[in-house]
C-alpha positions as CSV (number, residue, x, y, z in Angstrom):
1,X,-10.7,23.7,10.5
2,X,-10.6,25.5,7.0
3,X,-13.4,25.0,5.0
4,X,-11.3,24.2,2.4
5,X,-10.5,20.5,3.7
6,X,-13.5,17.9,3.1
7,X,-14.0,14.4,5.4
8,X,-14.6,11.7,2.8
9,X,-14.2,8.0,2.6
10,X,-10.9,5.9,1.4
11,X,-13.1,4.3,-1.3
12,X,-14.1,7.7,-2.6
13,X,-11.1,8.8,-4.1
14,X,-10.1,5.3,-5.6
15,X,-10.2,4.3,-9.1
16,X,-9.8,0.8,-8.2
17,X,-9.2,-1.3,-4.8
18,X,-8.5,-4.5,-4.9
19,X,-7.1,-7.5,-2.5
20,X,-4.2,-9.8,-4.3
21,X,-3.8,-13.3,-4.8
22,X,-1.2,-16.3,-4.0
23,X,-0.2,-19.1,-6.6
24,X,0.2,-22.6,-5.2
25,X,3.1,-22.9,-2.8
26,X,3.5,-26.8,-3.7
27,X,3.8,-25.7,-7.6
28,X,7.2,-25.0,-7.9
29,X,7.0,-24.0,-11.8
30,X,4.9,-20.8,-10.7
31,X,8.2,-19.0,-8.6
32,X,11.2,-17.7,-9.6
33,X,9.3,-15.7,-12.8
34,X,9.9,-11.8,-13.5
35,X,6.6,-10.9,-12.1
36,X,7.4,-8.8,-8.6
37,X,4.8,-10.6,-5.9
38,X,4.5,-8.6,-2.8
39,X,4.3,-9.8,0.9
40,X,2.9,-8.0,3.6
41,X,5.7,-8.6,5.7
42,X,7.4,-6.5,3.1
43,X,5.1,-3.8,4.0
44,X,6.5,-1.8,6.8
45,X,5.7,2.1,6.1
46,X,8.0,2.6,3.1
47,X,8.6,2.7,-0.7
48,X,8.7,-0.5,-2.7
49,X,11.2,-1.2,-5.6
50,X,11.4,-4.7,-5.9
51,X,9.9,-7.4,-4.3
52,X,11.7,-10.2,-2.2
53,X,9.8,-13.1,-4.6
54,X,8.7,-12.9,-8.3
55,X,6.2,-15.4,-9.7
56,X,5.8,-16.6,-13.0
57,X,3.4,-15.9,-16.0
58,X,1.7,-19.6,-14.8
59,X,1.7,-18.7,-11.4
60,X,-0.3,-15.2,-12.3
61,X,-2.7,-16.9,-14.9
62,X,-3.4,-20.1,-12.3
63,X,-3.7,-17.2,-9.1
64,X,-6.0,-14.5,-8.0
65,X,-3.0,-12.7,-8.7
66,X,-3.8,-9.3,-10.4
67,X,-0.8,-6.3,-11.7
68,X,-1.4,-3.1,-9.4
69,X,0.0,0.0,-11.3
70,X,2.6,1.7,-9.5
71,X,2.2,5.0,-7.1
72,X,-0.9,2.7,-5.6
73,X,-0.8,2.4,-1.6
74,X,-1.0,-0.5,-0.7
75,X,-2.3,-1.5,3.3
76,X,-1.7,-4.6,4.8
77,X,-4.5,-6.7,6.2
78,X,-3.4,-9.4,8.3
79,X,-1.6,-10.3,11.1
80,X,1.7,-8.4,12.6
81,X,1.4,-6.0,9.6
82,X,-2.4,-4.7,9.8
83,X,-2.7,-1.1,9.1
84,X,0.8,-0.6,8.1
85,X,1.1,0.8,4.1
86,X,3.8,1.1,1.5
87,X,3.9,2.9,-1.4
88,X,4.8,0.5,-4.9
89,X,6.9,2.4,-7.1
90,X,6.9,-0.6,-9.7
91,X,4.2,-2.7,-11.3
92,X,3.8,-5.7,-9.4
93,X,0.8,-8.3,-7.9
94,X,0.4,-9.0,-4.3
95,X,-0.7,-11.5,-1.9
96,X,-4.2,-11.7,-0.4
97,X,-3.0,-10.0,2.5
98,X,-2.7,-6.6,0.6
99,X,-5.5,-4.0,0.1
100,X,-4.5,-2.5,-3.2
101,X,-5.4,1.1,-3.3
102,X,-5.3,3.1,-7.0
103,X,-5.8,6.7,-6.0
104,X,-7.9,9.2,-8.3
105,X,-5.2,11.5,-8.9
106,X,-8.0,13.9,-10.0
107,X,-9.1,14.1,-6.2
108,X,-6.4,13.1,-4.0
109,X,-2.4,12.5,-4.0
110,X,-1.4,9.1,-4.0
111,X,1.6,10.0,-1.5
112,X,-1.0,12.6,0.4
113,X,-3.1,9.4,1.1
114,X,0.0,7.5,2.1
115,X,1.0,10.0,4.4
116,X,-2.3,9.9,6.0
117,X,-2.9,6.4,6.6
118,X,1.0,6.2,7.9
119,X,0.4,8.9,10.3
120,X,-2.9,7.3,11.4
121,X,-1.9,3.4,11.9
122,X,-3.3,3.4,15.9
123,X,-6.6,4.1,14.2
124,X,-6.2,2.0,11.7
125,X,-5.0,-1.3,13.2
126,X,-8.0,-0.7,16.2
127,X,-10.7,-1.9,13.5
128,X,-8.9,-5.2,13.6
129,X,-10.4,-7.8,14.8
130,X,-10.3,-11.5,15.1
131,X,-8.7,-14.0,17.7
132,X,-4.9,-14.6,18.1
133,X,-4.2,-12.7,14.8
134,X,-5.7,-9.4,14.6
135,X,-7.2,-8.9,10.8
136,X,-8.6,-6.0,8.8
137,X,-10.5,-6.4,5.4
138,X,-11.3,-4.2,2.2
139,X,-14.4,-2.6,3.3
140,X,-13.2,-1.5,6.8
141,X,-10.2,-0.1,4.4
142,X,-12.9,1.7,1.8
143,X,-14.7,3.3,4.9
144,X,-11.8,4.6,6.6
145,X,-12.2,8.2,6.8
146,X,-9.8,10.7,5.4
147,X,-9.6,14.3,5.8
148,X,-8.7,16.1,2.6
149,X,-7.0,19.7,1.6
150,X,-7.9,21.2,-2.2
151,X,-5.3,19.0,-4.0
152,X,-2.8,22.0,-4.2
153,X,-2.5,21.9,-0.8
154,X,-2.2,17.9,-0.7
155,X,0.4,18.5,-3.8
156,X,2.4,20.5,-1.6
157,X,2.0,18.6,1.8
158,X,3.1,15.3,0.0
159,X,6.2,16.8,-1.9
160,X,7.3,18.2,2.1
161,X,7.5,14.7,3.2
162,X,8.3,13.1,0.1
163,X,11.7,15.3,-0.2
164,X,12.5,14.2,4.1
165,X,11.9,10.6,3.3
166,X,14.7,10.9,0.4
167,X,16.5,12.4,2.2
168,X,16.5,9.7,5.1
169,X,16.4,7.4,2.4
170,X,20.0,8.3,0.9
171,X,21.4,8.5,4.8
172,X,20.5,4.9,5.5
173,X,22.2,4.1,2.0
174,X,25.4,5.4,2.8
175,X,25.1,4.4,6.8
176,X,24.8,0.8,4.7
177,X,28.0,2.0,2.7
178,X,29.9,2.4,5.9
């Protein structure tokens, strides 16, 4: 391997990772807001634009609920989904079930670390553990290694698979146009 690619940890090249949070289920005054809230089933290797729910402003403030900039990649942590990640294009808060990763553009490409973790899910989803549903959590997430190019190289990786994923992306919209 070139030189020129270094081995580092997931939580060193993040400006922030956080977990999500859930408002009160039984509260019906804190759904049906304009603030996108993510659910890991609504992670499944892909780009997020909207969000099947939205929660209200007294849903966030009374939640563990926090607003993840967009361009963060975002893993899931429990269940079916472990391992699998999305990319949020929007602003939006997740639930508890999300690791919430905001990528230090100065070291790494947000869409480069996507890429990454998609093509590595086996490894990924094997550090789950638990009984009937298989789980992962932050730190096994921050300690995940990652194998980096100079951030040209990343740049021009990402923009490769970026450009085939829109691609496939506008074929599935007009397959839906059919």
């Amino acid at each position: 391997m070139n030189n020129d690619w270094t081995t580092c940890k997931i939580g060193d090249i993040c400006k922030k990772i956080c977990s999500g949070g859930t408002p009160k289920s039984n509260e019906p005054s804190y759904y049906g807001g304009n603030i996108p809230w993510l659910n890991t089933k609504e992670i499944n290797f892909n780009r997020i634009y909207n969000t099947e729910k939205y929660i209200t402003s007294s849903g966030f403030d009374n939640s563990s609920a926090k607003w993840i900039d967009a361009n963060s990649v975002i893993v899931a942590l429990y269940g079916a989904t472990a391992a699998k990640v999305s990319i949020n294009t929007i602003p939006l808060t997740t639930n508890q079930a999300c690791c919430n990763l905001t990528i230090d553009e100065t070291v790494a490409d947000y869409r480069y670390v996507y890429y990454y973790l998609r093509r590595n899910y086996q490894h990924l989803a094997l550090l789950a553990n638990g009984g009937a549903q298989q789980n992962l959590n932050a730190q096994q997430i921050k300690d995940f290694n990652i194998i980096l190019p100079q951030l040209p190289i990343q740049h021009k990786i990402a923009n490769i698979l970026w450009t085939i994923d829109d691609k496939i992306e506008l074929n599935r919209r007009i397959n839906d146009n059919l």
